[in-house]
C-alpha beads as a LAMMPS data file, in Angstrom:
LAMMPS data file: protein, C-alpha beads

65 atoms
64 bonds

1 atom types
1 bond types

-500.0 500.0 xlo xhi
-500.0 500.0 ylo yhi
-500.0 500.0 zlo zhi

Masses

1 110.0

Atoms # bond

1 1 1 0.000 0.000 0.000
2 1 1 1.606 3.075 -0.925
3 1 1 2.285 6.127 2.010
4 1 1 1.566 9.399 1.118
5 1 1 3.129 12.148 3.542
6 1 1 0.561 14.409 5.886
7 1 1 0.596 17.236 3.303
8 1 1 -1.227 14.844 0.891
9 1 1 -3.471 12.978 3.178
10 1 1 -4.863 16.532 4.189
11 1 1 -5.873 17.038 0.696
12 1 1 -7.306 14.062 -0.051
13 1 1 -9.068 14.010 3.415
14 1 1 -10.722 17.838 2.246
15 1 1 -11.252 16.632 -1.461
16 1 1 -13.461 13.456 -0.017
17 1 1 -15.403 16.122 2.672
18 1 1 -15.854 17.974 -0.008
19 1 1 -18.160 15.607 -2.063
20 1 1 -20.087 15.499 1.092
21 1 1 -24.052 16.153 0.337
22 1 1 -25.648 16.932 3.406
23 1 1 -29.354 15.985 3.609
24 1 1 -31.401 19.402 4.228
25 1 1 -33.161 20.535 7.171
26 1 1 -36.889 19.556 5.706
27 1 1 -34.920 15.531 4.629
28 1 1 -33.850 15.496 8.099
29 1 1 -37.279 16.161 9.670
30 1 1 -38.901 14.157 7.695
31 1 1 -36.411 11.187 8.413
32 1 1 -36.869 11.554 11.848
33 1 1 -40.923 11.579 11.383
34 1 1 -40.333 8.101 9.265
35 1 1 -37.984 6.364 12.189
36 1 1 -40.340 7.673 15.387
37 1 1 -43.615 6.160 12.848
38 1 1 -41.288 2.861 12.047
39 1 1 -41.027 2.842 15.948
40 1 1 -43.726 3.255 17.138
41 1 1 -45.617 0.499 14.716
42 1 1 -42.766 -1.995 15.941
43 1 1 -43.377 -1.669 19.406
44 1 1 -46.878 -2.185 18.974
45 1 1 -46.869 -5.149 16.919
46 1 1 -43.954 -6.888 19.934
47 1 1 -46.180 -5.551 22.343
48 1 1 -49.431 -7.861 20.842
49 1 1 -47.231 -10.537 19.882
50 1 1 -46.002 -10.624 23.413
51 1 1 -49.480 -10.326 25.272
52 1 1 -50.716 -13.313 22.418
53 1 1 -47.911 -15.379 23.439
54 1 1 -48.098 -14.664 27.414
55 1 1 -51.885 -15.728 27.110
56 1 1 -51.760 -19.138 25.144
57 1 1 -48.607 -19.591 27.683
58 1 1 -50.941 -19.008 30.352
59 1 1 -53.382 -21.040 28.796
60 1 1 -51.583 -24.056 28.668
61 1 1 -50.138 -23.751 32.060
62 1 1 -53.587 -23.603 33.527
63 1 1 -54.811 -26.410 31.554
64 1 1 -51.977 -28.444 32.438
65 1 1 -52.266 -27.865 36.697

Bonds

1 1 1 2
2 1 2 3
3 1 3 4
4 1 4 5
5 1 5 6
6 1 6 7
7 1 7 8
8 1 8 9
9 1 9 10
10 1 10 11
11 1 11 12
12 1 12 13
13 1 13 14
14 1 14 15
15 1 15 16
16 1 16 17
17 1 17 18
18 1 18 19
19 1 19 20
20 1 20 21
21 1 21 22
22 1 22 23
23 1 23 24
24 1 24 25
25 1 25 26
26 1 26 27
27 1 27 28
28 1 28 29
29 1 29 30
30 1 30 31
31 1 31 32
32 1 32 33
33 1 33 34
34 1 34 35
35 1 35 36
36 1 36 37
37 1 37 38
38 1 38 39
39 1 39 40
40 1 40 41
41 1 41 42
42 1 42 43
43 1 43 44
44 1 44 45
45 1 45 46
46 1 46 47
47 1 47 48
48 1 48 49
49 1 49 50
50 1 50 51
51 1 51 52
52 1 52 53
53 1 53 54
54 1 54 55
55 1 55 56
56 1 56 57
57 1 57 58
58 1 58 59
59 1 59 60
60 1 60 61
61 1 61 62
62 1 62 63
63 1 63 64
64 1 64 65
């Protein structure tokens, strides 16, 4: 792998930040709409899945005394 000396690296390090596109402010909000939605449908569906499961646990353990 070849070295380059600090002088170099610099510019290469500010020619890749360069290329950097930033997502705007209105991208951003609406990102962070999409994850808290994503979220909050997730939690819900574990949260069913978990109170289904509990009950046909508790089902069976019932039956079974």
């Amino acid at each position: 792998m070849a070295r380059t000396n600090p002088f170099q690296f610099i510019q290469q390090v500010r020619a890749e930040a360069a290329r950097i596109v930033w997502p705007t402010r209105r991208e951003t909000g609406l990102t962070t709409v999409m994850v808290m939605i994503m979220a909050t449908l997730f939690a819900t569906f574990f949260f069913t899945v978990d109170l289904i499961v509990r009950f046909a646990l508790e089902q069976i353990l019932n039956f079974a005394s």
